[in-house]
C-alpha positions as CSV (number, residue, x, y, z in Angstrom):
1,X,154.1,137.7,153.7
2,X,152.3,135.2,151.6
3,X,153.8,135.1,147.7
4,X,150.8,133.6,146.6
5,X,148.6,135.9,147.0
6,X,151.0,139.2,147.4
7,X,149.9,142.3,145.5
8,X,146.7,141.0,144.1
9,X,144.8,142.4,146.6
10,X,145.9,145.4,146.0
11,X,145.4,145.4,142.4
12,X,142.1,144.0,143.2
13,X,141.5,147.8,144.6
14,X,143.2,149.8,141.8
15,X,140.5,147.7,139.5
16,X,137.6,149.0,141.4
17,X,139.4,152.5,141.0
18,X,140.9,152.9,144.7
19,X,144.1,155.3,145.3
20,X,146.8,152.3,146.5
21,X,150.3,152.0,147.3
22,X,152.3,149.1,147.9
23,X,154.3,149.3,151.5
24,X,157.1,147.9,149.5
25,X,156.8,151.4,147.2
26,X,157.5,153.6,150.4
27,X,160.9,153.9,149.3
28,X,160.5,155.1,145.9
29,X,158.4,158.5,147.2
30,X,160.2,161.6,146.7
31,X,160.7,162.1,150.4
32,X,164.1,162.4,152.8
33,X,165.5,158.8,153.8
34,X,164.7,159.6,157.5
35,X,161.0,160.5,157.1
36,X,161.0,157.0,154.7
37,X,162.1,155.5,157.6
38,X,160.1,157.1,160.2
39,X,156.9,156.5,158.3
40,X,157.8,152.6,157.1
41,X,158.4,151.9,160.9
42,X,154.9,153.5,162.0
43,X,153.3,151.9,159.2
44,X,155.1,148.6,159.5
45,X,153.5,148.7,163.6
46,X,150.3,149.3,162.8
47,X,150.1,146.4,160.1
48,X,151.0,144.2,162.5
49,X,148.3,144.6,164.7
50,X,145.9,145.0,162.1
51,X,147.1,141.2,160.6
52,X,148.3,139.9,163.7
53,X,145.9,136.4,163.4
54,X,146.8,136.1,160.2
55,X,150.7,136.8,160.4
56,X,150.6,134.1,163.7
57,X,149.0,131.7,161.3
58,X,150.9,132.0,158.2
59,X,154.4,132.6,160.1
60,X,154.6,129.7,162.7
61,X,151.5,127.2,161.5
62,X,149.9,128.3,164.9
63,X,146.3,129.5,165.7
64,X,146.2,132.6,167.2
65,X,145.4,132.3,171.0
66,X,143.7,135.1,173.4
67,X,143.9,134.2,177.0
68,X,140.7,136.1,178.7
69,X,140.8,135.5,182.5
70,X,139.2,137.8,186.0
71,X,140.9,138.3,189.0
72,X,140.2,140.2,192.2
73,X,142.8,142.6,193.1
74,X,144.2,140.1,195.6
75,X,144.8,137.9,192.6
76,X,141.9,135.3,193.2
77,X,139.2,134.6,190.7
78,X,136.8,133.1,193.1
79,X,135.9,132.8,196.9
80,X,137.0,129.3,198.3
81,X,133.8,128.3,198.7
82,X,132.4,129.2,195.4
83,X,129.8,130.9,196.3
84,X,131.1,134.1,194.4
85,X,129.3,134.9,191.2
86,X,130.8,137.9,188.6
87,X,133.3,139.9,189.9
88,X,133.3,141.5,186.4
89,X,131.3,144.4,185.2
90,X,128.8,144.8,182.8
91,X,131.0,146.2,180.4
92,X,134.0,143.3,180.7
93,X,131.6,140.7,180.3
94,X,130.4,142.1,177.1
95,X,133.5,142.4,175.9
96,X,134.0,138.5,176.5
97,X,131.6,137.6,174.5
98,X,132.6,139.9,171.8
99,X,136.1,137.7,172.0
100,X,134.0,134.8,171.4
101,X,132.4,135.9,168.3
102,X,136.0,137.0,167.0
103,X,137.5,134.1,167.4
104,X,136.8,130.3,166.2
105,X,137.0,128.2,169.9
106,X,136.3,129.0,172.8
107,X,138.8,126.6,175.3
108,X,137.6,126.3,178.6
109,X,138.6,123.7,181.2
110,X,136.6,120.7,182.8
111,X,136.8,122.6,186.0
112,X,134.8,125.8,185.1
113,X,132.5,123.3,182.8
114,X,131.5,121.4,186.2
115,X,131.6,124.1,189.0
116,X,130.3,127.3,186.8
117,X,127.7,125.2,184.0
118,X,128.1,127.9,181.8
119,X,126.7,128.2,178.4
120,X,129.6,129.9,177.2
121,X,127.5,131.1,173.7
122,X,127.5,134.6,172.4
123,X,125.0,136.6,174.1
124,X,124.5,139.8,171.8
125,X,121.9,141.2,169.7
126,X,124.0,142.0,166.9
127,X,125.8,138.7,166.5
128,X,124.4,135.2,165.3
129,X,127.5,132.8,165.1
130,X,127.6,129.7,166.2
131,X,130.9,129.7,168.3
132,X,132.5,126.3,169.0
133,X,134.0,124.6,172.5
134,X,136.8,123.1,173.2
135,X,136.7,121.4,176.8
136,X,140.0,120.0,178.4
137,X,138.8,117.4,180.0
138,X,141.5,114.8,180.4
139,X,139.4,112.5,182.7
140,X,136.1,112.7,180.7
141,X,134.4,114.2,183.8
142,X,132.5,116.7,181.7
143,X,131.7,114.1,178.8
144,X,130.0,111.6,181.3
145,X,127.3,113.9,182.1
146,X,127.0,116.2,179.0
147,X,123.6,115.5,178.7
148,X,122.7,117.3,182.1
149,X,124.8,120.5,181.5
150,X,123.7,123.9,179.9
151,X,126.7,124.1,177.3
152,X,124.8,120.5,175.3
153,X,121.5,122.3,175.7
154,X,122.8,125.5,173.6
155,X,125.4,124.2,171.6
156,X,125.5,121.8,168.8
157,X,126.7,118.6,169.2
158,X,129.0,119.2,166.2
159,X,130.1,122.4,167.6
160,X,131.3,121.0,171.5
161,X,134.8,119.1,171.6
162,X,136.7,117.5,173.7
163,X,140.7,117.1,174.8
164,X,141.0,113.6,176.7
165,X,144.1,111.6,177.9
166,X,144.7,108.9,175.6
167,X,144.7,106.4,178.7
168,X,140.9,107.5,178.6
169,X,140.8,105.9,175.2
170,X,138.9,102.5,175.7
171,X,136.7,104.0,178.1
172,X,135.5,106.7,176.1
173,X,134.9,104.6,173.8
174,X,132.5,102.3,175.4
175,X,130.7,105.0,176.8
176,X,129.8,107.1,173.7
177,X,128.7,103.7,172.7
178,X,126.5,103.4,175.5
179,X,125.4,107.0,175.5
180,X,124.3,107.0,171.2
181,X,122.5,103.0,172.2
182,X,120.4,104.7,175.1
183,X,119.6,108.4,172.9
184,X,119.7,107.7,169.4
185,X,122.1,109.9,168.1
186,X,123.5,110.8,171.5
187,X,124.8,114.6,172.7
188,X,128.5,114.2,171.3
189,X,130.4,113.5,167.9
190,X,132.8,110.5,168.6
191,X,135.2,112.8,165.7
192,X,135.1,115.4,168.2
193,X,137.1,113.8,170.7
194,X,140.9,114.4,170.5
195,X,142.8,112.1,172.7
196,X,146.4,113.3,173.7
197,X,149.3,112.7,176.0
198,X,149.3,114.0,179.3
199,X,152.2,115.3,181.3
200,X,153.6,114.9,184.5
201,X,150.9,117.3,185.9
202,X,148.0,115.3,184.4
203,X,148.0,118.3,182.0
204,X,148.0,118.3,178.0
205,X,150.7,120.3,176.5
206,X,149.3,123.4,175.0
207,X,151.1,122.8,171.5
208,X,149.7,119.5,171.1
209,X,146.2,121.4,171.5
210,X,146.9,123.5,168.8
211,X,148.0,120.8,166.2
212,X,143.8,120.4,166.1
């Protein structure tokens, strides 16, 4: 959908001597109208699954979001008392970090950061990306003691962020202050802090996540 760069991949292709066709040339085949149609609508499907990152980006100026959750089949994801570990398989919790090395951030909540200590990096053999973190932490529970949790001891300090309330503002500030006097350069980026508004629910509003 993007004029600027429209057809020039395509010719890009018919340079290096590929067979192409434009989808916009399906019509001009000498074939019936209703196999046109029947093939345009397939073909029109699978492109949009094959692009569908891209078309979310370029269409509403959003990033393209995969929500990747567990659940028992009671609907909990956790005993009450926490004491529960994986109640995923092998298999599932490959596949989550797979999504981590397709995608640029990795959101996770202060919540998971402070009960779990994960190290939420990409734990195969055949990848080597650097992923980045977003943390929601609206209270700054996580960023108080980032130096004593996995995710700073695998993770650049570049690559780890942080969503904070605004009201957090004058506080956070002092205490990166304090943190970069007492270790040098300190375990987070002050540039990497985003502060927003919070709701009724103490809660940030996912579309003012995704400005950043």
């Amino acid at each position: 959908p993007n004029p600027l760069v429209s057809g020039k991949g395509a010719q890009i292709l018919k340079q290096a001597g590929k067979d192409v066709f434009l989808f916009s040339e399906l019509t001009k085949q000498n074939k019936p109208a209703s196999v046109v149609e029947v093939e345009k609508e397939i073909i029109t499907n699978q492109l949009e699954i094959l692009a569908e990152a891209f078309f979310k980006n370029f269409r509403f100026k959003k990033p393209f979001v995969a929500l990747k959750w567990a659940q028992s089949l009671d609907g909990k994801v956790a005993l009450s008392n926490f004491e529960s570990q994986w109640i995923t398989n092998e298999k599932s919790r490959r596949y989550a970090h797979y999504l981590r090395s397709i995608y640029d951030v990795t959101i996770v909540g202060a919540g998971t950061i402070l009960k779990d200590n994960p190290r939420l990096n990409i734990r195969l053999d055949e990848f080597s990306k650097e992923n980045k973190i977003l943390i929601i932490d609206p209270k700054g529970s996580v960023l108080k003691i980032i130096d004593q949790l996995n995710i700073s001891k695998v993770h650049k300090k570049e690559n780890i962020y942080f969503a904070i309330s605004e009201s957090m503002s004058n506080e956070v500030s002092m205490l990166t202050h304090s943190m970069k006097s007492h270790s040098g350069q300190g375990r987070v980026d002050f540039d990497n802090i985003i502060f927003l508004k919070t709701n009724e629910y103490h809660s940030f509003h996912l579309n003012d996540i995704h400005q950043y």
